[in-house]
PDB file of the backbone (N, CA, C, O) and the ligand in Angstrom, with CONECT records:
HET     ZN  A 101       1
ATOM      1  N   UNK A   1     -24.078  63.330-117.346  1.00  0.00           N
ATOM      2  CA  UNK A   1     -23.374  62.383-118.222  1.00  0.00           C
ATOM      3  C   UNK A   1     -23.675  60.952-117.798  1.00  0.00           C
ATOM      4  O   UNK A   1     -24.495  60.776-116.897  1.00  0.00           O
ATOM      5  N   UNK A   2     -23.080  59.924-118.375  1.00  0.00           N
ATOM      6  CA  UNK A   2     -23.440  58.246-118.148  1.00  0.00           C
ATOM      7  C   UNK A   2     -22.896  58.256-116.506  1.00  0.00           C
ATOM      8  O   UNK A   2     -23.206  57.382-115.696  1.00  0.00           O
ATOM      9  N   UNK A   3     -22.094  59.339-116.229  1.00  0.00           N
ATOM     10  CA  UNK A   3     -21.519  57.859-114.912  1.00  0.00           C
ATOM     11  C   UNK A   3     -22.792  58.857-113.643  1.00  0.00           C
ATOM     12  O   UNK A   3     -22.981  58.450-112.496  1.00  0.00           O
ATOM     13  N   UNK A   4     -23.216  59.635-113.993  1.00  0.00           N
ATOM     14  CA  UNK A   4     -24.650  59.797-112.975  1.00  0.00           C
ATOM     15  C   UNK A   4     -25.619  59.217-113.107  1.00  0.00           C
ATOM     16  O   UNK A   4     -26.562  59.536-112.383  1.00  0.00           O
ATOM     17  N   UNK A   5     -25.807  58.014-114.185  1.00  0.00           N
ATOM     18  CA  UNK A   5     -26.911  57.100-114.060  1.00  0.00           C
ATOM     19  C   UNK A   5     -26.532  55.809-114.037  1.00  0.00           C
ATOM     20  O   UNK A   5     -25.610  55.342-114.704  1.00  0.00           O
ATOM     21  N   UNK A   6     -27.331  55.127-113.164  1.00  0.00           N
ATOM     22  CA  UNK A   6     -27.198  53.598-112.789  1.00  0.00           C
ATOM     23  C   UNK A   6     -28.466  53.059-113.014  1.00  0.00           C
ATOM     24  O   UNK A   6     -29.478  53.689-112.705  1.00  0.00           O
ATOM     25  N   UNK A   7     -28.514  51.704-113.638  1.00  0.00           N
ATOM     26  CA  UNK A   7     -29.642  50.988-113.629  1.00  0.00           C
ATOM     27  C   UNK A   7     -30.462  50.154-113.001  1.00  0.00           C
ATOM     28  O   UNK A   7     -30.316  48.935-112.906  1.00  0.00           O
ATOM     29  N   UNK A   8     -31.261  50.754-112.605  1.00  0.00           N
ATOM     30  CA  UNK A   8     -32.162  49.959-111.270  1.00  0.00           C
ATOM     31  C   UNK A   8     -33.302  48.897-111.763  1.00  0.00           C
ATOM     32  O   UNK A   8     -33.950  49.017-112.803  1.00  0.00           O
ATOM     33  N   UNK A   9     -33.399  48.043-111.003  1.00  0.00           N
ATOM     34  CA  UNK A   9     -34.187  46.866-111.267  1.00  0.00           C
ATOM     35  C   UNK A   9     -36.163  46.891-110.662  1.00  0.00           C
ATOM     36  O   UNK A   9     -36.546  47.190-109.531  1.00  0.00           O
ATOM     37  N   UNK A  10     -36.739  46.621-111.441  1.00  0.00           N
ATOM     38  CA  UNK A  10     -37.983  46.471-110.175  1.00  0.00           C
ATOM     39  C   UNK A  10     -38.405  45.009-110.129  1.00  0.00           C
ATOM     40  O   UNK A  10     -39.160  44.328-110.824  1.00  0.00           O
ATOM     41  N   UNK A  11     -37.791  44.815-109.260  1.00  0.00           N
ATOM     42  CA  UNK A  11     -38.247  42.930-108.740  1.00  0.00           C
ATOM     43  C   UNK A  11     -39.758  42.537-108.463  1.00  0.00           C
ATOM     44  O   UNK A  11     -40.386  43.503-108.030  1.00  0.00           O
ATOM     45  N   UNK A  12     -40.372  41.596-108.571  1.00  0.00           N
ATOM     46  CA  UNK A  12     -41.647  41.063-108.047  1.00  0.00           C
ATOM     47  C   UNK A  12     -41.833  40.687-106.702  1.00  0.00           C
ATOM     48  O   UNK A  12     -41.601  39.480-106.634  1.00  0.00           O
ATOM     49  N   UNK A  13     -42.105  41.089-105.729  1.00  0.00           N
ATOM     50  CA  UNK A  13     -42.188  40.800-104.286  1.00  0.00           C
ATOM     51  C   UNK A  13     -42.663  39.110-104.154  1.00  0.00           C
ATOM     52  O   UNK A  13     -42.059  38.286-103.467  1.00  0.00           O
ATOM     53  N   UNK A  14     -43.707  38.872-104.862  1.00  0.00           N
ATOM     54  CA  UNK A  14     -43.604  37.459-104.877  1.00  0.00           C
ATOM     55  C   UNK A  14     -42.836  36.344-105.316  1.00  0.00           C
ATOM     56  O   UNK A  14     -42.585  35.343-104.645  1.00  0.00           O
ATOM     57  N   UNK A  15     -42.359  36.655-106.869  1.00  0.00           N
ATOM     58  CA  UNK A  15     -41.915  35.717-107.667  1.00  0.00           C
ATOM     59  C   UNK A  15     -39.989  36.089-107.816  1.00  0.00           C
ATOM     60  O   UNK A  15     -39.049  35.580-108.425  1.00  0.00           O
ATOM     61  N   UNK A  16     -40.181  37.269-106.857  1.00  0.00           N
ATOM     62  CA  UNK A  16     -38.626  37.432-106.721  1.00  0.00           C
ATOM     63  C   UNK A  16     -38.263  37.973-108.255  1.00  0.00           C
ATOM     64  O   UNK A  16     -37.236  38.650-108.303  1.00  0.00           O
ATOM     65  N   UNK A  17     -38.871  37.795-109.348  1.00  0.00           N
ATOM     66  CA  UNK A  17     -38.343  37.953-110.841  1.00  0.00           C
ATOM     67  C   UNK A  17     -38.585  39.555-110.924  1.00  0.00           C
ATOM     68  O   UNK A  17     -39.467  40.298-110.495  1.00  0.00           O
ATOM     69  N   UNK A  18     -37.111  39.791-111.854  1.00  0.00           N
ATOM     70  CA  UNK A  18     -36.637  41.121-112.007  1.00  0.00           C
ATOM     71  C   UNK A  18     -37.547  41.556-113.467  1.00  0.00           C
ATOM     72  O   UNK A  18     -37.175  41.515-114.640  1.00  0.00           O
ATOM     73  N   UNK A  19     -38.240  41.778-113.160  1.00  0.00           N
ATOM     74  CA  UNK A  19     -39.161  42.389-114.584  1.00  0.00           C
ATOM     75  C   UNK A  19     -39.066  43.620-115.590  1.00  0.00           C
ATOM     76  O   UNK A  19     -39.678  43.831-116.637  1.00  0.00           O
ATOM     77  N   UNK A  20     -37.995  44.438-114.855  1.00  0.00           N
ATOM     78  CA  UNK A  20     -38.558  46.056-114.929  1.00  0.00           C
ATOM     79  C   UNK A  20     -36.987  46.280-114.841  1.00  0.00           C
ATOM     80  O   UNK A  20     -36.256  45.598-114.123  1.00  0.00           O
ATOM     81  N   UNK A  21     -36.606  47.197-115.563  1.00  0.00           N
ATOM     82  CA  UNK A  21     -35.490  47.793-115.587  1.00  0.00           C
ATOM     83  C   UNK A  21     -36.024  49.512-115.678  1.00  0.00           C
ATOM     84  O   UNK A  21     -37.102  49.964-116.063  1.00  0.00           O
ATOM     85  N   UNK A  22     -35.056  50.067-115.268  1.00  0.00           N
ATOM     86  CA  UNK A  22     -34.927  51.501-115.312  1.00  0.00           C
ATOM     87  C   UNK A  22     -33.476  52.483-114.853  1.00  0.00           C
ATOM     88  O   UNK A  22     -32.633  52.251-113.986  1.00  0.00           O
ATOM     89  N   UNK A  23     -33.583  53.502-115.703  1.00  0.00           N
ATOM     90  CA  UNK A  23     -32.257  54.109-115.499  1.00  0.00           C
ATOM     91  C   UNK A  23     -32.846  55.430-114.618  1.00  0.00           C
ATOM     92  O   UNK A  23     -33.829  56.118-114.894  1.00  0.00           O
ATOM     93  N   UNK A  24     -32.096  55.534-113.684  1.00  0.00           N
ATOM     94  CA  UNK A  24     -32.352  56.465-112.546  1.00  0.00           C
ATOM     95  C   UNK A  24     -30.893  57.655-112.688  1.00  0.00           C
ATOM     96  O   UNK A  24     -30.123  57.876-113.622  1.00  0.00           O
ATOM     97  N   UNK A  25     -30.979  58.139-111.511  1.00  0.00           N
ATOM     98  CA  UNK A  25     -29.656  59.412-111.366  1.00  0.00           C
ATOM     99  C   UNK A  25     -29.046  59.029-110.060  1.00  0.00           C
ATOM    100  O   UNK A  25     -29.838  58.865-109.133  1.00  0.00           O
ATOM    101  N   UNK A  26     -27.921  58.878-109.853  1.00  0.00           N
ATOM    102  CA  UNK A  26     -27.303  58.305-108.957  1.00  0.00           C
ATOM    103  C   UNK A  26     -27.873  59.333-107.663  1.00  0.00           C
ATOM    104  O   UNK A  26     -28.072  58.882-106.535  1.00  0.00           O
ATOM    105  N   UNK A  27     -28.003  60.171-107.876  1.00  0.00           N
ATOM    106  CA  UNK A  27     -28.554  61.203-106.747  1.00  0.00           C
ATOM    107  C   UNK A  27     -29.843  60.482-105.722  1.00  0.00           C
ATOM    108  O   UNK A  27     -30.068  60.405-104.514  1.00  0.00           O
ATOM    109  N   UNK A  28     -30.543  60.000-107.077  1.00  0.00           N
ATOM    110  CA  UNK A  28     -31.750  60.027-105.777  1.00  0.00           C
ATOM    111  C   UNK A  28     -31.298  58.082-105.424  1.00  0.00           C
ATOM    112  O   UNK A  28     -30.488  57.449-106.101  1.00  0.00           O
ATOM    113  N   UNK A  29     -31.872  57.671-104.549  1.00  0.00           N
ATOM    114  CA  UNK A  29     -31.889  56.964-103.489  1.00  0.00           C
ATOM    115  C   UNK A  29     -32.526  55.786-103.938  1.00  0.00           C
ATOM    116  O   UNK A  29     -33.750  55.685-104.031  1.00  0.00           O
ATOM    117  N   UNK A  30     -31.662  54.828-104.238  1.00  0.00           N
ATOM    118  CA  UNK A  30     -32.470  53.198-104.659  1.00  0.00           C
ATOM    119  C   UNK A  30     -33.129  52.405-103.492  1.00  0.00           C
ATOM    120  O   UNK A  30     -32.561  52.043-102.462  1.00  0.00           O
ATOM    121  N   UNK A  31     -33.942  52.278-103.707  1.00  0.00           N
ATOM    122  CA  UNK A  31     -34.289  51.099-102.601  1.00  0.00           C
ATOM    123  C   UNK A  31     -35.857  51.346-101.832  1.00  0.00           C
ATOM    124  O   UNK A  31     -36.554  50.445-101.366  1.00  0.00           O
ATOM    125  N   UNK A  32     -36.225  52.994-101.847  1.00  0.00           N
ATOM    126  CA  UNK A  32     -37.453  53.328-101.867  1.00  0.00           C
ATOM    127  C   UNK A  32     -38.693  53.235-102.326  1.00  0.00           C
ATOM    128  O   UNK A  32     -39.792  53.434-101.809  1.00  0.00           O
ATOM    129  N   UNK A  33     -38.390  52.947-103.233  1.00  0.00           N
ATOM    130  CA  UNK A  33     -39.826  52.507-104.478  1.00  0.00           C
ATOM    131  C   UNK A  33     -40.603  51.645-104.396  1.00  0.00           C
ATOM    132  O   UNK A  33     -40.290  50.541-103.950  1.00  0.00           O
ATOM    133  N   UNK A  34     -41.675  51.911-104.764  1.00  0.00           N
ATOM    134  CA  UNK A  34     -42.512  50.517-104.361  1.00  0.00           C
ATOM    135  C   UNK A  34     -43.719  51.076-105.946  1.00  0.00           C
ATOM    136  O   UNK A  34     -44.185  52.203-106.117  1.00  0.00           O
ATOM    137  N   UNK A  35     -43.908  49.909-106.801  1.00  0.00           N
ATOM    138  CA  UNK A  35     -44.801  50.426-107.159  1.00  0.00           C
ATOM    139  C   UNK A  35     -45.656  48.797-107.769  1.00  0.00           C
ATOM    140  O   UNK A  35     -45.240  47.665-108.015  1.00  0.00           O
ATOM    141  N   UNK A  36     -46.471  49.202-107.798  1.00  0.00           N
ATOM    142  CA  UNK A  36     -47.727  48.279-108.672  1.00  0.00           C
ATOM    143  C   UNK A  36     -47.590  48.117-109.696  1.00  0.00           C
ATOM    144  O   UNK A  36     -47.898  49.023-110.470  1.00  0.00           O
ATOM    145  N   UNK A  37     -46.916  46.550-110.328  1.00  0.00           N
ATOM    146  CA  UNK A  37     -46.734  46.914-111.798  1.00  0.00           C
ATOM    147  C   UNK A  37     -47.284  45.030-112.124  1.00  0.00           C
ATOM    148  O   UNK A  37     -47.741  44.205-111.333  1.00  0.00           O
ATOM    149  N   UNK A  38     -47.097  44.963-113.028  1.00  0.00           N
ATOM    150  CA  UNK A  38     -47.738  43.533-114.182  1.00  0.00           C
ATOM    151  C   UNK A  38     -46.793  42.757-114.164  1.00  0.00           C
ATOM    152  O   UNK A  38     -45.731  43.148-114.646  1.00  0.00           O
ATOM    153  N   UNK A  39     -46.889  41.387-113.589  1.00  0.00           N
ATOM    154  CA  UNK A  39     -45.851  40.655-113.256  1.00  0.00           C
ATOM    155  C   UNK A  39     -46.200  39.315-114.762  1.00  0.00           C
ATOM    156  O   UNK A  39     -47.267  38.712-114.649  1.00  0.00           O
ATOM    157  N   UNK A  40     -45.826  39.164-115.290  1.00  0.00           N
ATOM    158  CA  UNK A  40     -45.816  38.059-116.325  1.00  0.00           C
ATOM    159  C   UNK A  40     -45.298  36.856-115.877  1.00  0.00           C
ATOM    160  O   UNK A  40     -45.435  36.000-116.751  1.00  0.00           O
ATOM    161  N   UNK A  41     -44.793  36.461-114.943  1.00  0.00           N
ATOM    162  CA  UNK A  41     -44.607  35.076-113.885  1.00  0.00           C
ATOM    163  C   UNK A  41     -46.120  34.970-113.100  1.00  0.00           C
ATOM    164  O   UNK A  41     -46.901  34.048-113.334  1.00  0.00           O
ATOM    165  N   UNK A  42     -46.359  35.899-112.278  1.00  0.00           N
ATOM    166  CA  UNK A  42     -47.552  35.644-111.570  1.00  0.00           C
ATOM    167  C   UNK A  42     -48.951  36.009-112.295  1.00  0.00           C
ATOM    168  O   UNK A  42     -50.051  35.867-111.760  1.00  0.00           O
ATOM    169  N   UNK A  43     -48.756  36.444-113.446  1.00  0.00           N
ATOM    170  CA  UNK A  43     -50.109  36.941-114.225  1.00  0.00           C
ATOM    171  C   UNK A  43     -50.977  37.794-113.648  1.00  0.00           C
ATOM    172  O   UNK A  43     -52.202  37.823-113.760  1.00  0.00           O
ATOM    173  N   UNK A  44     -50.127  38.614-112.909  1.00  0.00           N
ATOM    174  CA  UNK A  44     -51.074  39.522-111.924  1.00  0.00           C
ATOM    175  C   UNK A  44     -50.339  41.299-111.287  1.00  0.00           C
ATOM    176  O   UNK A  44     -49.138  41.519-111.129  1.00  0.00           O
ATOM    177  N   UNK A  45     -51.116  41.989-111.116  1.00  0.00           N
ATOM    178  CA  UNK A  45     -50.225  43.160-110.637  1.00  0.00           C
ATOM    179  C   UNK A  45     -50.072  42.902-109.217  1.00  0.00           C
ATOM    180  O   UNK A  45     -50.905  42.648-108.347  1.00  0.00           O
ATOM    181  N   UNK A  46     -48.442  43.063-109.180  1.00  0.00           N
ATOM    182  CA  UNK A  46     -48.244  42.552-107.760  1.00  0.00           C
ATOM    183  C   UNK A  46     -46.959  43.606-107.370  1.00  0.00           C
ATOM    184  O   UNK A  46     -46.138  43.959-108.216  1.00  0.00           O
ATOM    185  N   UNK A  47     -46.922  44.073-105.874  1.00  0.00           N
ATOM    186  CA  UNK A  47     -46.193  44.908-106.406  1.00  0.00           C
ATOM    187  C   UNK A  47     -44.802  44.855-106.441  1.00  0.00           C
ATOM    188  O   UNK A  47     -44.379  43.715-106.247  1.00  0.00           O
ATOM    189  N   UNK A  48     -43.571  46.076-106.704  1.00  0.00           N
ATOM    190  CA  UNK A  48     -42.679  45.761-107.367  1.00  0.00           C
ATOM    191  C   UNK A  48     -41.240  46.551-106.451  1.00  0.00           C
ATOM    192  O   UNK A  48     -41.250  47.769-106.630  1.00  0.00           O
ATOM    193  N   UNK A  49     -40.451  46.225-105.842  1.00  0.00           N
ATOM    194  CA  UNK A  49     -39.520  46.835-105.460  1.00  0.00           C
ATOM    195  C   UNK A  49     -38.163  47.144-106.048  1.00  0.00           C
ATOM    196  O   UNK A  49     -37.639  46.376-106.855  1.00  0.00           O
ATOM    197  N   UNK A  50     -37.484  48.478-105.571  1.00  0.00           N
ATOM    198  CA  UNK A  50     -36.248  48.671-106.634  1.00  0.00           C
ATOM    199  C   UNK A  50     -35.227  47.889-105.749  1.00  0.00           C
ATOM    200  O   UNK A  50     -35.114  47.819-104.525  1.00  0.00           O
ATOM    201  N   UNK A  51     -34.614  47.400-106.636  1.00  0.00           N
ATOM    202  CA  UNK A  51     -33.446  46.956-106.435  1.00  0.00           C
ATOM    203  C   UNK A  51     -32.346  47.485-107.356  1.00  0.00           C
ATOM    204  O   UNK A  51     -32.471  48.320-108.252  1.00  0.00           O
ATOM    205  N   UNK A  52     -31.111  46.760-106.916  1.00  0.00           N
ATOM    206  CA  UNK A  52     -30.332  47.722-107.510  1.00  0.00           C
ATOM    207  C   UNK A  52     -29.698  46.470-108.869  1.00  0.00           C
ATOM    208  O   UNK A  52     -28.906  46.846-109.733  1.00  0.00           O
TER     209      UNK A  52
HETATM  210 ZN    ZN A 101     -44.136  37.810-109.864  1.00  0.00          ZN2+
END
């Protein structure tokens, strides 16, 4: 149901800017992620950490 998902952020390691949203399952574990994604501040793939 809704209250097992929370919405997690994927920030830009450089530009600090929250680019990326995503809905996860409260189960698994925020803060692990790391991924390579397209930053539209830095014009570049840079990579991206979850935040919460
Ligand atoms: Zn950036």
């Amino acid at each position: 149901m809704a209250k097992d998902r929370v919405i997690s952020h994927l920030s830009c390691e450089e530009c600090k800017g929250r680019n990326y949203t995503q809905v996860v399952t409260r189960k698994r574990k925020v803060g692990d992620l790391k991924l390579s994604k397209y930053c539209s501040s830095c014009r570049k793939h840079t990579v991206h950490k979850e935040t919460k």
